[in-house]
C-alpha positions as CSV (number, residue, x, y, z in Angstrom):
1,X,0.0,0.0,0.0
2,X,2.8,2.7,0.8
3,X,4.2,2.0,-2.4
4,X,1.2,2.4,-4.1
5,X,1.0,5.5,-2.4
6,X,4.0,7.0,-3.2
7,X,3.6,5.9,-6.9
8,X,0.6,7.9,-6.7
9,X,2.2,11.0,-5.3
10,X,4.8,11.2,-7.5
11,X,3.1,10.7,-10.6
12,X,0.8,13.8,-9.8
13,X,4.0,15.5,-8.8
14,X,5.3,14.7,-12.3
15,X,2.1,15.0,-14.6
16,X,1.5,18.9,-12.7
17,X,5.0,19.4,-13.5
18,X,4.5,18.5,-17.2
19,X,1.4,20.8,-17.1
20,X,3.4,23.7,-16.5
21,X,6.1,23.1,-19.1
22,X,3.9,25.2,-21.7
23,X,3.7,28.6,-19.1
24,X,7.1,28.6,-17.9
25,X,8.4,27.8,-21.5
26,X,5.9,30.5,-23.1
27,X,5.0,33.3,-21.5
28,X,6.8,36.9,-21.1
29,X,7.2,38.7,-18.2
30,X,4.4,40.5,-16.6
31,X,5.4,44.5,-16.7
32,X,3.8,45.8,-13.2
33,X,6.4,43.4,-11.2
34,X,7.9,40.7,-12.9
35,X,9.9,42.8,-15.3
36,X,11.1,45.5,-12.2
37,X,12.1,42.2,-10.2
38,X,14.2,42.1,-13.4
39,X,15.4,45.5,-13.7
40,X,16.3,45.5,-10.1
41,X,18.0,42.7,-10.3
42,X,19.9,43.9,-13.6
43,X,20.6,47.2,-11.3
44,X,22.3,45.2,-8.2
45,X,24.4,43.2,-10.4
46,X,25.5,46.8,-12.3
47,X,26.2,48.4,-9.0
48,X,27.7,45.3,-6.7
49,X,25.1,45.5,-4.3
50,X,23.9,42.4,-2.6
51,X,22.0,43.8,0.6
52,X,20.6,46.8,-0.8
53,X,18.8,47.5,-3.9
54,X,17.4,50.7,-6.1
55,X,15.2,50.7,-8.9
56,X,16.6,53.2,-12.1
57,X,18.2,54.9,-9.0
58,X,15.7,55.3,-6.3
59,X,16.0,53.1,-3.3
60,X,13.5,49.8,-3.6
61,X,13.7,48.3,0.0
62,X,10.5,47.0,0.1
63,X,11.3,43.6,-0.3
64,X,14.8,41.3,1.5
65,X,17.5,40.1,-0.5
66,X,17.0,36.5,-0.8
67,X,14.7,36.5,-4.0
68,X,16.7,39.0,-5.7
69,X,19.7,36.3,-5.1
70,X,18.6,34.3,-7.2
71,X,17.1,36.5,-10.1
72,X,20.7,37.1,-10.0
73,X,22.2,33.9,-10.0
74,X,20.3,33.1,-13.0
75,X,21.5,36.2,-14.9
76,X,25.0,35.1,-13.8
77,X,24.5,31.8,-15.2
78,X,22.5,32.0,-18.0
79,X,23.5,34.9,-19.2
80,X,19.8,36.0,-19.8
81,X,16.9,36.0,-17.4
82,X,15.3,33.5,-18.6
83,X,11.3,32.2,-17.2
84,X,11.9,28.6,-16.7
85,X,14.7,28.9,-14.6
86,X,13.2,31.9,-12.5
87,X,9.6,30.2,-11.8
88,X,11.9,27.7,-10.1
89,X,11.8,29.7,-7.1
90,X,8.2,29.6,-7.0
91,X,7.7,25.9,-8.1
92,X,10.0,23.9,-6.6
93,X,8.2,25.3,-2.8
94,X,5.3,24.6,-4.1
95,X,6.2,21.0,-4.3
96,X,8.1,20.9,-1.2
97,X,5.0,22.5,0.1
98,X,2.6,19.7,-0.7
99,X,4.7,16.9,0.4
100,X,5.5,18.2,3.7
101,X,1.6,18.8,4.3
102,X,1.4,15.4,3.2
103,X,3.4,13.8,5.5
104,X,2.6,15.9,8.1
105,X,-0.9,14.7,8.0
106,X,0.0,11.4,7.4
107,X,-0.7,9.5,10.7
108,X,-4.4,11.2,10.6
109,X,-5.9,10.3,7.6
110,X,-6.2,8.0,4.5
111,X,-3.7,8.0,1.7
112,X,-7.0,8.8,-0.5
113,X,-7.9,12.0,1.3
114,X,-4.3,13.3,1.5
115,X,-4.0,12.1,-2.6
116,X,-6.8,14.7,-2.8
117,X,-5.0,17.4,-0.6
118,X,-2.5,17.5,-2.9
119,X,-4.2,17.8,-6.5
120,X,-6.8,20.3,-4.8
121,X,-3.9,22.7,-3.2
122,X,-1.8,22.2,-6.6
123,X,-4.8,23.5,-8.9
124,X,-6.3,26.3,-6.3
125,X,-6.3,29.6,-8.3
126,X,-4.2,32.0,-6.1
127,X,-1.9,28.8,-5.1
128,X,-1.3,27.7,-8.8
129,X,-1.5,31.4,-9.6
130,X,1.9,32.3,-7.9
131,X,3.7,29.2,-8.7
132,X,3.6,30.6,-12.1
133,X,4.5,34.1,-10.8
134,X,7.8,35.4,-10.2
135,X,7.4,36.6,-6.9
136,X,8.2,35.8,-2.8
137,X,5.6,35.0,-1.6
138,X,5.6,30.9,-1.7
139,X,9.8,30.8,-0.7
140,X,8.5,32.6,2.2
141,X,5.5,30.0,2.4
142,X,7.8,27.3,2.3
143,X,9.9,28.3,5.1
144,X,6.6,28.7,7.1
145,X,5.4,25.3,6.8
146,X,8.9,24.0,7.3
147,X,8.9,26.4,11.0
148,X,5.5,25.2,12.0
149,X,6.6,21.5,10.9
150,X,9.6,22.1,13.5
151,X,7.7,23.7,15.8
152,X,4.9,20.4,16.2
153,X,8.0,18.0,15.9
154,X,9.3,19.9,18.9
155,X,5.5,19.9,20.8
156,X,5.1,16.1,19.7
157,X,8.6,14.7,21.1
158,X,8.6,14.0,25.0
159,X,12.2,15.7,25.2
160,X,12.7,18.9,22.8
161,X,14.1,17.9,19.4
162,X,16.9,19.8,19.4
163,X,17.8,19.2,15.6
164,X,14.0,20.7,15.4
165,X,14.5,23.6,17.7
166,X,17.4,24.8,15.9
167,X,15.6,24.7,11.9
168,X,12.7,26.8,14.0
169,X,14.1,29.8,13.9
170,X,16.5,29.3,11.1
171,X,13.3,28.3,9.2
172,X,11.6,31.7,10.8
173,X,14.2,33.9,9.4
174,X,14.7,32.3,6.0
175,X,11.0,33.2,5.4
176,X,11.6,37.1,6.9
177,X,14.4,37.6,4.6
178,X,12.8,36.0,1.5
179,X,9.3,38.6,2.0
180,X,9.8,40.4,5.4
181,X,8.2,40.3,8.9
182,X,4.9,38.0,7.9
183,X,7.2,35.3,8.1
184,X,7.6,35.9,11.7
185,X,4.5,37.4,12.6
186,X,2.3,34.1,11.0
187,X,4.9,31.4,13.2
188,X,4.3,33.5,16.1
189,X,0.6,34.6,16.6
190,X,0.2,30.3,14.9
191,X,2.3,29.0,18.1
192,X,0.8,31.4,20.5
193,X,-2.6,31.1,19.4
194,X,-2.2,26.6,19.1
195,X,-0.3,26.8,22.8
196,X,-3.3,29.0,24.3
197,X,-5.7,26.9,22.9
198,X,-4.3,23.6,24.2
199,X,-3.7,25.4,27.6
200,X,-0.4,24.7,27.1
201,X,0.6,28.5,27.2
202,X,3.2,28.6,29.7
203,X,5.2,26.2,27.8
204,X,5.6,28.8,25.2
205,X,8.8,30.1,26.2
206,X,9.9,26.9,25.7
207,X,9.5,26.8,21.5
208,X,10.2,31.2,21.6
209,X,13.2,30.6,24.5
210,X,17.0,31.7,24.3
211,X,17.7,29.3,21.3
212,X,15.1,31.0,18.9
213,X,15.6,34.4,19.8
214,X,19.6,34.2,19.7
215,X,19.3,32.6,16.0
216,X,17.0,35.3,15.0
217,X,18.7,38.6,16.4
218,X,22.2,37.1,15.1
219,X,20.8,36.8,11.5
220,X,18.8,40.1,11.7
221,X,22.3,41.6,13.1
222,X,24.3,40.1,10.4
223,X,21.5,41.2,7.5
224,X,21.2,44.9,8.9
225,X,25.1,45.2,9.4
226,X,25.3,44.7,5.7
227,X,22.8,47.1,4.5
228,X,24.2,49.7,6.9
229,X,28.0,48.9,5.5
230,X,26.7,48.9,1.5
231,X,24.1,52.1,2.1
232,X,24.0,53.4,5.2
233,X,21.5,54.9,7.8
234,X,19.1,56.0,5.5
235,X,18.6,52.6,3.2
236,X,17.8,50.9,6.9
237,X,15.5,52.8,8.0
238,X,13.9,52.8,5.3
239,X,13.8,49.0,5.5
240,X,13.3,48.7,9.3
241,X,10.7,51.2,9.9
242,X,8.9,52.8,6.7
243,X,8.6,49.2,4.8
244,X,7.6,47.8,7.9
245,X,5.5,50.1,10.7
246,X,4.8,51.8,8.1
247,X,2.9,48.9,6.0
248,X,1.3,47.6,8.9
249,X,-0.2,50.2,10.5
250,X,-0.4,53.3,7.7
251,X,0.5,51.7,4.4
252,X,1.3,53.9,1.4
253,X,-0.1,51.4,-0.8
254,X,-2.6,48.3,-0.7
255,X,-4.8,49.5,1.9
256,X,-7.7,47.6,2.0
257,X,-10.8,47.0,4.9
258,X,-10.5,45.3,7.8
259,X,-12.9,42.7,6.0
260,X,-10.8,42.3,2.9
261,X,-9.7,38.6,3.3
262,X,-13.1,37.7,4.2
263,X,-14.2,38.4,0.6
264,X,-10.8,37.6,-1.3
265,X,-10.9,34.1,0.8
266,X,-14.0,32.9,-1.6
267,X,-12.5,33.3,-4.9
268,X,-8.4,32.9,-3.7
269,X,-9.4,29.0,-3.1
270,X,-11.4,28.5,-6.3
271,X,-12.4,25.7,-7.5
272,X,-12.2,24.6,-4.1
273,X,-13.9,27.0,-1.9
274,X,-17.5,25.7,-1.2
275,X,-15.9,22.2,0.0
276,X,-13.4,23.4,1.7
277,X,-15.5,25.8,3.6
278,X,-17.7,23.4,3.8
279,X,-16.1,20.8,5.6
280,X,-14.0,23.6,7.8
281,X,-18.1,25.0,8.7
282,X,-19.1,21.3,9.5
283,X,-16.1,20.6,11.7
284,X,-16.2,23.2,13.6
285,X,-20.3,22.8,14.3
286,X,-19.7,19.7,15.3
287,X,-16.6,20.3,17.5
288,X,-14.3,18.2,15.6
289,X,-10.9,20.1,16.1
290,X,-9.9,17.5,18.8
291,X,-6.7,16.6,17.7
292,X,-3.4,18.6,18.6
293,X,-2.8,18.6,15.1
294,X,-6.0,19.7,14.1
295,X,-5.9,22.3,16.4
296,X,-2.7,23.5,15.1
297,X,-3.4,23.6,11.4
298,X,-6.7,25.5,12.7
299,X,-4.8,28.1,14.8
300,X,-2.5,28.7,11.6
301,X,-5.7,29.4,9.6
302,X,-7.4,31.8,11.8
303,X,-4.4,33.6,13.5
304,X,-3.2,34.1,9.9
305,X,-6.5,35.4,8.6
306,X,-6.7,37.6,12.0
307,X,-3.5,39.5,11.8
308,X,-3.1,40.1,8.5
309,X,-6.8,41.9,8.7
310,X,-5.2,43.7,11.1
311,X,-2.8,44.9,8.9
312,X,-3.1,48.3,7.0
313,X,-1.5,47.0,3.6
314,X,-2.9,44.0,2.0
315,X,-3.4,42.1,-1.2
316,X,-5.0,38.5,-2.0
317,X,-1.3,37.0,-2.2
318,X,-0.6,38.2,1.5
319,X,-2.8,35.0,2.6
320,X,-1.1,32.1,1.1
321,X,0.3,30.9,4.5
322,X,-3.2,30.0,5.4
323,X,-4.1,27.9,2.3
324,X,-2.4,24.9,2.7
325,X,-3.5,25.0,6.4
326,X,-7.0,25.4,5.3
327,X,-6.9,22.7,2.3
328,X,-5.7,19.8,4.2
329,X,-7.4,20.3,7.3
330,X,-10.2,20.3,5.4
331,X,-9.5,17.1,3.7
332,X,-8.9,15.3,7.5
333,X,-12.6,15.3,7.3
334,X,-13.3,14.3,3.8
335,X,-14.0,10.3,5.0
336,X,-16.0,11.6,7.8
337,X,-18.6,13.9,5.9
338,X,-18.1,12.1,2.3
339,X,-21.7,10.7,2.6
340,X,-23.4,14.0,4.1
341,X,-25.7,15.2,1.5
342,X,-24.7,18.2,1.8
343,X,-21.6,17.7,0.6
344,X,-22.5,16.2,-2.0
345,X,-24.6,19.0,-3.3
346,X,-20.9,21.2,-2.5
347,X,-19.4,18.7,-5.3
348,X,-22.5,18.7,-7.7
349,X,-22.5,22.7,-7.7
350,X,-18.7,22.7,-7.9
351,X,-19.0,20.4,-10.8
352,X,-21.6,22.0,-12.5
353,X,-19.6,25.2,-12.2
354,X,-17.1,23.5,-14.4
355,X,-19.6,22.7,-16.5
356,X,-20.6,25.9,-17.8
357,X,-17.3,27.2,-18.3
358,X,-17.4,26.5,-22.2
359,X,-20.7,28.6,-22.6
360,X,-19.1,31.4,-20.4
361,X,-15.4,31.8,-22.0
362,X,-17.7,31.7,-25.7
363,X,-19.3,34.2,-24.1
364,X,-16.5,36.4,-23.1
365,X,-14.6,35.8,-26.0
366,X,-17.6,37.6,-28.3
367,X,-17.0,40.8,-26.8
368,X,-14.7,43.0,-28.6
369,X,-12.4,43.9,-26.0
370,X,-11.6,40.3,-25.7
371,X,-10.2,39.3,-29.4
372,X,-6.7,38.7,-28.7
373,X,-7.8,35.7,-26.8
374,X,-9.6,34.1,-29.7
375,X,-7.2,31.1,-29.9
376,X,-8.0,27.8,-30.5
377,X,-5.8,26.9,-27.0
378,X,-8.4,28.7,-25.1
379,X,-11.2,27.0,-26.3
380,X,-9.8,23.6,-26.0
381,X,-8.8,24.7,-22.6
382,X,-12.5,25.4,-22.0
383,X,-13.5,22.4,-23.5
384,X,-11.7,20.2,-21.3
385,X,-13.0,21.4,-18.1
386,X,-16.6,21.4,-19.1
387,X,-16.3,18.0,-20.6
388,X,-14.7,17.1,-16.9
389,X,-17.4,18.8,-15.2
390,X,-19.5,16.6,-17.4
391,X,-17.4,13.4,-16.2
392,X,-17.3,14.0,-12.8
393,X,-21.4,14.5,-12.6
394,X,-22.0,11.0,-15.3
395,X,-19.1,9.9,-12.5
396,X,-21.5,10.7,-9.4
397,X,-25.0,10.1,-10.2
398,X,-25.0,7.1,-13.0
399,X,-21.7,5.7,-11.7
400,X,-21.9,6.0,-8.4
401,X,-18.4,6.4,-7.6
402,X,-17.4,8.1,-4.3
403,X,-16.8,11.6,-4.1
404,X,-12.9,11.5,-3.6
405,X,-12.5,9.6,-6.9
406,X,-14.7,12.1,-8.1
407,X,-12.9,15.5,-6.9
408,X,-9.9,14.0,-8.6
409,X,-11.3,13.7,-11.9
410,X,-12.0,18.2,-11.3
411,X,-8.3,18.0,-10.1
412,X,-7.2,16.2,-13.1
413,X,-9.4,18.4,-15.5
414,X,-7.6,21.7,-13.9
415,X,-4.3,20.0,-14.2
416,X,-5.1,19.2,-18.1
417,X,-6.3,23.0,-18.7
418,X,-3.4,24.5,-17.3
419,X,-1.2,22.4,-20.0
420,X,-3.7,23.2,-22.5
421,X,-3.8,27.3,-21.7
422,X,-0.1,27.4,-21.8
423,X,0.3,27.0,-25.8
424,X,-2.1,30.4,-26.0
425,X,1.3,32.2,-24.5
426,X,2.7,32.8,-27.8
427,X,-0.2,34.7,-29.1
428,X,-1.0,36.6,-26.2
429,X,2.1,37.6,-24.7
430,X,2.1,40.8,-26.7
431,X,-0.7,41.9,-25.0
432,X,0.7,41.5,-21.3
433,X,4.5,41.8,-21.9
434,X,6.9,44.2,-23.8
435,X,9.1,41.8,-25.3
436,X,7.9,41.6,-28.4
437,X,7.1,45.6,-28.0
438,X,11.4,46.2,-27.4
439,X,12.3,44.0,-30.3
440,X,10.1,45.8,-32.9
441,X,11.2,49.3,-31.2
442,X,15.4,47.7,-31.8
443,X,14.5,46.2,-35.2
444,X,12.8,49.9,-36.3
445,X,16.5,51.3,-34.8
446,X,18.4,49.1,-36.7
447,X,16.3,49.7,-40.0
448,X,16.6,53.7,-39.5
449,X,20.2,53.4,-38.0
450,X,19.5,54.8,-34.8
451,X,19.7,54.8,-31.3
452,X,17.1,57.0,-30.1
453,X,14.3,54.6,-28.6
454,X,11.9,56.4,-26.3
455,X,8.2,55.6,-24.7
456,X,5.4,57.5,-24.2
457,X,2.0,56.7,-22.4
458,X,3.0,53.2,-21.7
459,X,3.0,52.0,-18.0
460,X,5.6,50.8,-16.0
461,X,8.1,51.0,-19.0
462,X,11.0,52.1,-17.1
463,X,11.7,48.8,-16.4
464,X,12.3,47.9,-20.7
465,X,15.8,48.4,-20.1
466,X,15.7,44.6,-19.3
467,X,14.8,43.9,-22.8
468,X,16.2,47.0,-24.5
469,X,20.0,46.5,-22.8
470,X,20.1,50.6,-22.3
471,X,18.2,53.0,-20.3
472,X,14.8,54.0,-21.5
473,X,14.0,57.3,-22.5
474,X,10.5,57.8,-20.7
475,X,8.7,60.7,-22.1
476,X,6.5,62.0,-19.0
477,X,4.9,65.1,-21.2
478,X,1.3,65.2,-21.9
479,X,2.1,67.8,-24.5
480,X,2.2,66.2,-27.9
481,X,3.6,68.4,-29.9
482,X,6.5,68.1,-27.2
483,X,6.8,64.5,-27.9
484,X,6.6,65.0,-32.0
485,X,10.0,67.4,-31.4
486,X,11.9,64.3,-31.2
487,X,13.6,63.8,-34.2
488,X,15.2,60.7,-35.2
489,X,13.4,58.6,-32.5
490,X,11.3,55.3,-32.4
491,X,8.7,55.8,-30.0
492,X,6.7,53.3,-28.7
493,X,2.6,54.7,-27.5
494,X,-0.2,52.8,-26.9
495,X,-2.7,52.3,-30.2
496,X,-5.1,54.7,-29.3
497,X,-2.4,57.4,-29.6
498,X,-1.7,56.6,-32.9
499,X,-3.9,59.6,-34.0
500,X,-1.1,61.6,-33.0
501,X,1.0,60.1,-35.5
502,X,1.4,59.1,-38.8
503,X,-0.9,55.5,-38.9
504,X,0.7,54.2,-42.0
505,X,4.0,54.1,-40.8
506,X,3.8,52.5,-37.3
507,X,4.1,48.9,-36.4
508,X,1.8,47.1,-34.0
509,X,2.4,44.7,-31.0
510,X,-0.5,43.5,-28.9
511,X,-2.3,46.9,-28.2
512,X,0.7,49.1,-29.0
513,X,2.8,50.4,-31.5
514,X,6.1,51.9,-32.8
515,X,6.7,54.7,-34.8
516,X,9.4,56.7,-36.2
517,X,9.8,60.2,-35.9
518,X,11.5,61.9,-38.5
C-alpha cells in the first residue's frame, strides 16, 4: 500500500509538472512586477550590491534580499533572465509544500484524502496562480510550513528535538528575509494562538526561549550590518521602519478594509472554496478540532486570517500561508462527511460550475475587448473542463463512484487545462509583456540606424531596459507636440495614440505600436 501511495504521489507531482512546461516555457514577463524584479536585479548586479537594492536609481527596500539572489544567480549563469529557470523559485516550494503537508498529516488520515489534498492545493487559483508568478511570496510559504513543521516535531517529542529547535528559527528567518516580517509574525501569533488553545501557554517560552531568539537577532544583526556597511543609515531605516510600521499600520499602498480577506478568501481557493469551507463549517459545528494537530493547522488558519486583517496593507497573495493549512485540514474530514448530503450538493454545484465554463469563455470571447484571446488553445482549454465537469457529474449520479475519486477527476481536469492554456502564450504575450514591443522598437532602430528609442503613455516601461540592454527614454509630457520634437526617435505609444502620429508608418504589438519620428 505505501508504495502504491508514493507511486501515486509522484506521478501527480510529475504530470502537474509536465502541465506547466507550456507557461514557464511561453510566457513573457508581466510589466507591473515581474519585469522590475528584473530590472532590479539587472541594477544590483551593475552596482555590486547584494543587501541593498534601487530601482533606475531610487531606493527599492520594500522587499529582502533572498529573491533578488537568485534573479541574479540566474542572470549570472545564464546569461539571460530566462522564465523557466526563474519560476523555479516559486515551483519547486510549491512542491516541497505539498509533500510536507502530506506527510505531516500522514498518521491522521487515509492515503486517498491526502492524494486529494495535494491535487486540490496544486490546482487552487491564487496557489497555482503564484507558482507561475515570479514573486516571494511561496519561498516565504515554504519556510513557514517548514517552522510550524519544526515547531509540532518539537511539541510532539517528549524531550525537545533539538535538531528541530534549531531549523525553528533558522526556518523563521529564512521566510523574513525572502518577504519580510509576515514570516515571523504568521509562526508567532500560529504557536501562541495553538499553545493558548491547548492550555499549554506557559510552555511557550519553551518553543520562543534563548535558542530561537539568539538565532533570529544574530541573523537580523548580520542582515542589517550589511545594509548599513553597503548604504548606510538612510537605506535601513527605510527598510526597518517605513517598509515595515509603516505597512502595517499606515501603508502607502494596498490599503484595504478590515474585511478584505473575508471576501478575497471565496475566490483565492477557487475551484475549491464551497468544499473546503464546507467541511472547515461542518467541523467546527460539530466540535471536531480534537486533535493537537488539528488544532494546530486551525490556529494557523485563523491567527493568519486575524492578523493580517489587522494589517493596513494588504493584497490576495498576503494569505497564502493560510491555504495549505486550510486545504488539508479540510480534507482530514473528507472520510468523515463524504456521505453527508450536503456535501455532495458542494461537489455537484462545484462540478456544474465546471460545467458551464465553455458557454461562459464563448461568451466572453464575443466581446470585442476580448479578441486577442480568440485562440484555439483557449477553447480547447475550456473544453476540457466542461467536458470534466460533465465526467465527474455521469461519474457521481450514474456511476456511483465516491466523491474522492470524483474531486480527482475536477483535479485532473484543472491539471489538463493548465497544460492546455499554456500554448495560447505565444499569441497573447504581446498583449501582457513588452518583449515583443522592445524587439520591434530595436528592429525599427536598426532599419533607420539609430539609437534614439523612447516611450510614451505606456505603464511601467521604465523597467524595458531589461529587454532594450540601455536605459529608457521615458517621455513623461502630456504635451504632444512636445513628444513629436523628437527627431530621429522610435517611439513606442499605446494604439489609441496613434492619431497623434502618422498611422501608416507604425508597427503594431498586442495593443501598442512603434513609430518613427523623423
Amino acid at each position: 500500500m505505501e508504495y502504491k501511495e508514493k507511486m501515486y504521489s509522484n506521478l501527480y507531482y510529475l504530470v502537474f509538472c509536465i502541465a506547466l512546461l507550456p507557461i514557464l516555457f511561453l510566457r513573457d514577463f508581466t510589466p507591473s512586477n515581474e519585469l522590475r524584479y528584473l530590472s532590479i536585479a539587472d541594477e544590483a548586479i551593475r552596482n555590486h550590491t547584494f543587501f541593498t537594492f534601487t530601482n533606475h536609481g531610487v531606493v527599492y527596500a520594500d522587499k529582502p534580499p533572498l529573491f533578488f539572489w537568485f534573479v541574479m544567480l540566474g542572470k549570472w549563469l545564464l546569461g539571460s533572465h530566462q522564465m523557466w529557470f526563474l519560476s523555479l523559485i516559486s515551483l519547486v516550494p510549491a512542491l516541497v509544500i505539498v509533500r510536507t503537508m502530506d506527510q505531516w498529516i500522514k498518521s491522521e488520515t487515509d492515503w486517498q484524502s491526502r492524494n486529494v489534498a495535494q491535487m486540490m492545493l496544486l490546482t487552487t487559483g491564487l496557489f497555482a496562480g503564484l507558482i507561475i508568478t515570479l514573486r516571494m511570496d511561496m519561498l516565504m510559504c515554504m519556510f513557514i510550513v517548514l517552522a510550524l513543521r519544526a515547531f509540532h516535531r518539537m511539541y510532539s517529542s517528549p524531550d525537545v528535538d533539538k535538531r528541530a529547535a534549531w531549523l525553528f528559527p533558522v526556518y523563521i528567518f529564512l521566510a523574513v528575509f525572502s518577504k519580510g516580517m509576515v514570516g515571523l509574525l504568521v509562526p508567532l501569533c500560529s504557536t501562541f494562538a495553538f499553545l493558548l488553545w491547548t492550555g499549554r501557554i506557559r510552555q511557550f517560552g519553551k518553543y520562543w526561549g534563548w535558542r530561537t531568539w539568539s538565532v533570529l537577532i544574530f541573523g537580523f544583526l548580520l542582515w542589517f550590518s550589511a545594509v548599513y556597511a553597503e548604504s548606510g543609515y538612510d537605506y535601513l531605516n527605510n527598510l526597518i521602519f517605513h517598509q515595515t510600521i509603516g505597512r502595517t499600520f499606515n501603508s502607502f499602498h494596498h490599503r484595504a478594509p478590515f474585511y478584505y480577506y473575508g471576501i478575497s478568501v471565496w475566490y483565492s481557493i477557487a475551484p475549491w472554496t464551497l468544499l473546503v469551507i464546507g467541511l472547515l463549517v461542518a467541523a467546527a459545528v460539530r466540535k471536531l478540532f480534537s486533535t493537537d494537530l488539528q488544532r494546530l493547522f486551525c490556529s494557523v488558519f485563523f491567527s493568519t486570517f486575524i492578523i493580517l486583517s489587522c494589517i493596513s496593507s494588504k493584497l490576495q497573495v498576503y494569505l497564502l500561508p493560510a491555504f495549505a493549512f486550510m486545504i488539508y485540514l479540510a480534507a482530514m474530514y473528507l472520510q468523515r462527511f463524504k456521505q453527508a448530503p450536503w456535501l455532495h450538493v458542494i461537489f455537484v454545484i462545484t462540478a456544474a460550475i465546471f460545467v458551464v465554463v465553455l458557454p461562459a469563455a464563448l461568451f466572453v470571447l464575443s466581446l470585442e475587448s476580448m479578441t486577442y484571446l480568440r485562440h484555439a488553445a483557449v477553447y480547447a482549454a475550456a473544453t476540457v473542463m466542461t467536458l470534466c465537469g460533465l465526467w465527474a457529474l455521469w461519474s457521481h449520479f450514474w456511476l456511483r463512484r465516491d466523491l474522492i475519486s470524483n474531486i480527482r477527476v475536477l483535479a485532473i481536469g484543472l491539471t489538463c487545462t493548465l497544460f492546455i492554456g499554456g500554448w495560447v502564450f505565444p499569441a497573447i504575450n504581446p498583449w501582457i509583456g513588452y518583449k515583443a514591443l522592445c524587439q520591434a522598437s530595436l528592429d525599427m532602430a536598426k532599419e533607420k540606424m539609430t539609437d534614439n528609442i523612447a516611450v510614451w503613455g505606456v505603464k511601467r516601461s521604465e523597467n524595458m531596459d531589461v529587454y532594450l540592454g540601455r536605459p529608457v527614454n521615458v517621455i513623461e509630457t502630456p504635451d504632444v507636440e512636445n513628444v513629436r520634437s523628437h527627431h530621429r526617435t522610435v517611439l513606442m505609444v499605446r494604439q489609441r495614440d496613434l492619431k497623434y502620429f502618422e498611422k501608416e508608418k507604425a508597427s503594431l504589438v498586442g495593443s501598442f505600436a512603434v513609430v518613427y519620428l523623423e
